[in-house]
Backbone bond lengths (Angstrom), bond angles and torsions (degrees), N, CA, C in turn:
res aa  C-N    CA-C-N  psi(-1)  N-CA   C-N-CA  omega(-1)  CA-C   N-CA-C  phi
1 X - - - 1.444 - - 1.533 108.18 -
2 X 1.281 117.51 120.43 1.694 117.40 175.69 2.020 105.89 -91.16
3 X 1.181 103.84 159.50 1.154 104.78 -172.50 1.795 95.45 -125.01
4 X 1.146 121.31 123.43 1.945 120.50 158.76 1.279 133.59 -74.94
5 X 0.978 121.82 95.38 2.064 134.19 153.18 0.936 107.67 -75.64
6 X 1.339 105.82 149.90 1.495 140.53 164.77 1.312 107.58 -110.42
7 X 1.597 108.69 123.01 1.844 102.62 167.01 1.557 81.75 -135.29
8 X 1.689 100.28 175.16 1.211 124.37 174.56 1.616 98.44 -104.24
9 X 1.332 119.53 139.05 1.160 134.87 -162.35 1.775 87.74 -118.94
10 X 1.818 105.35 134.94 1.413 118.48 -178.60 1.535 103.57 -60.40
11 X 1.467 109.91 169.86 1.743 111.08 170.26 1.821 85.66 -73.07
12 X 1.073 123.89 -57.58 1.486 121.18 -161.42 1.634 106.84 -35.28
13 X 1.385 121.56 -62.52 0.965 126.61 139.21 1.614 123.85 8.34
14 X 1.410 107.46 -106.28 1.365 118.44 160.96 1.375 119.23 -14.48
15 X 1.020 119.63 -83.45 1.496 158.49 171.06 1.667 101.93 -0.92
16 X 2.053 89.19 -72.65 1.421 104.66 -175.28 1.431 115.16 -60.29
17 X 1.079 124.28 -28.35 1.347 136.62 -164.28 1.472 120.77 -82.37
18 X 1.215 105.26 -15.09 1.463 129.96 -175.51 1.153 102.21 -91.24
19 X 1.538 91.04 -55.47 1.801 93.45 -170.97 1.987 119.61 -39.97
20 X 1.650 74.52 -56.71 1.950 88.24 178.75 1.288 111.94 -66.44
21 X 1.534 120.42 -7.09 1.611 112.62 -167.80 1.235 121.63 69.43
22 X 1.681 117.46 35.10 1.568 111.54 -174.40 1.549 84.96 -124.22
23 X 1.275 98.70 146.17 1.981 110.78 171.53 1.524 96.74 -69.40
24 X 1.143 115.11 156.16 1.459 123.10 -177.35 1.803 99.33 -87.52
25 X 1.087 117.84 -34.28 1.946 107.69 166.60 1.367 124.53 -51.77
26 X 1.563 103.88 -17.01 1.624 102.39 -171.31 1.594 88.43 -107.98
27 X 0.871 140.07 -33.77 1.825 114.47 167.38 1.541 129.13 -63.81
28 X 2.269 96.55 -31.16 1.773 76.21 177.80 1.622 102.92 -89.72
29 X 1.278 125.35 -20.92 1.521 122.41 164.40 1.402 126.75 -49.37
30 X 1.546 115.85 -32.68 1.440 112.52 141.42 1.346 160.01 -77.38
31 X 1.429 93.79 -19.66 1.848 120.17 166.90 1.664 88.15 -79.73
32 X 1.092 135.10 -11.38 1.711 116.63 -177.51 1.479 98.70 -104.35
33 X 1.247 114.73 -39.93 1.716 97.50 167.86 1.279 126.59 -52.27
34 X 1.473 103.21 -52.70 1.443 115.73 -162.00 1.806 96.34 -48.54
35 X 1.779 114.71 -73.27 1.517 135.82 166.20 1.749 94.46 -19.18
36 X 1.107 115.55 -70.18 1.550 107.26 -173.89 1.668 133.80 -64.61
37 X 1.359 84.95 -14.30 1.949 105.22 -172.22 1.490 88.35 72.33
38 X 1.121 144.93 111.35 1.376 135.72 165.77 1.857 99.99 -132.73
39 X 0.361 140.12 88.49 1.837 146.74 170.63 1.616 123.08 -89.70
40 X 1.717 89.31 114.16 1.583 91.53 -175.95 1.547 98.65 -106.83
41 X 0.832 87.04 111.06 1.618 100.91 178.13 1.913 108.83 -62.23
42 X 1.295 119.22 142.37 0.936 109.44 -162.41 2.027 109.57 -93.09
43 X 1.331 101.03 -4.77 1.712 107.12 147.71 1.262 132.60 -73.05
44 X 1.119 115.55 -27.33 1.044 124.36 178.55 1.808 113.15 -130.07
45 X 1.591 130.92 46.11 0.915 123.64 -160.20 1.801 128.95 -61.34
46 X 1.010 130.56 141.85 1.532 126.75 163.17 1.497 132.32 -59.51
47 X 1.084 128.13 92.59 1.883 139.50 154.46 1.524 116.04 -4.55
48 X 1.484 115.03 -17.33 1.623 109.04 -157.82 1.868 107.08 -104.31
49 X 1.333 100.35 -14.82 1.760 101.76 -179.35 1.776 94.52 99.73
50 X 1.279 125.07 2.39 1.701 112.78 -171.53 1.716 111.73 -109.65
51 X 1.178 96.98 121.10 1.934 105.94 -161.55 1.272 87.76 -150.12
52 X 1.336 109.56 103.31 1.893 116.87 144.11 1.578 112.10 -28.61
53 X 1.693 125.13 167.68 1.087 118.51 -149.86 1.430 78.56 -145.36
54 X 1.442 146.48 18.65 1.641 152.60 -168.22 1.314 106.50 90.23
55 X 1.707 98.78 162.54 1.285 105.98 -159.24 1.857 113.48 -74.58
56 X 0.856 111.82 -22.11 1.471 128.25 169.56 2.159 103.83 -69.70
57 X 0.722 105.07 9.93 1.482 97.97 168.70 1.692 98.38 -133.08
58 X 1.279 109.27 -24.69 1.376 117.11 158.90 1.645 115.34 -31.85
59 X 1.541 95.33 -82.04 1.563 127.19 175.65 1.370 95.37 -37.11
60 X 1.587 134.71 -90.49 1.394 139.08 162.15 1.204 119.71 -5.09
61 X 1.102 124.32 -64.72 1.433 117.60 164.16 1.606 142.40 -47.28
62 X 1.596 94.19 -48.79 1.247 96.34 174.48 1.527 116.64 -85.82
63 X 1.740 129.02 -11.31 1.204 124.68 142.97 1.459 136.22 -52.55
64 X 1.393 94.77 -25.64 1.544 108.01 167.40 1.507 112.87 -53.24
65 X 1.399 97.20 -74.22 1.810 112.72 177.45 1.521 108.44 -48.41
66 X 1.253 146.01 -44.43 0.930 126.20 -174.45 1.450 121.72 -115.10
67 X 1.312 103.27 26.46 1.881 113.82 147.95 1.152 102.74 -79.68
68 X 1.151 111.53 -64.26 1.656 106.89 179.58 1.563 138.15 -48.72
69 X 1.731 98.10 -4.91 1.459 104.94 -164.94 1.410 141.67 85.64
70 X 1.239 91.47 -14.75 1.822 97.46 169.69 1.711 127.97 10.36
71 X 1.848 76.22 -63.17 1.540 82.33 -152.20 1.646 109.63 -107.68
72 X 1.319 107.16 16.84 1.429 124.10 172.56 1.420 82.73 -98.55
73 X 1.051 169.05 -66.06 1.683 161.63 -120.69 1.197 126.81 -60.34
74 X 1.740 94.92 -23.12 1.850 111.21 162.39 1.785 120.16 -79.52
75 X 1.403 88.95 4.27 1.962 87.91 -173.73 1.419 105.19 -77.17
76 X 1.918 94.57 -30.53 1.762 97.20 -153.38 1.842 100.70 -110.86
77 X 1.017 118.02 23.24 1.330 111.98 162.43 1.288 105.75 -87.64
């Protein structure tokens, strides 16, 4: 089951994304695969736009999230 948010995305944001010529849905749709491991195999591909980018951006990702703490964030509420 997917769930929809709305955020406002910074100009910086924007900005960068333009620059490179990438839509800003296909970087956070890929920084959320990658973070999730989500793999659409291309036999069997996925409907939603969400495809990991290799397993090394995999790794990256989820080092990302949990330098930052992520998943400690439920200790301190």
């Amino acid at each position: 089951m997917s769930k929809r948010i709305v955020i406002d995305l910074p100009d910086e944001f924007i900005a960068l994304c333009k620059e490179d010529e990438i839509e800003p849905e296909t970087v956070l749709r890929s920084f959320i695969a990658d973070l999730c491991e989500i793999i659409s195999w291309q036999s069997d591909p996925r409907t939603d736009g969400y495809n990991s980018n290799g397993s090394d951006e995999r790794m990256m990702a989820r080092k990302y999230y949990e330098r930052v703490g992520y998943p400690y964030w439920k200790q301190y509420r």
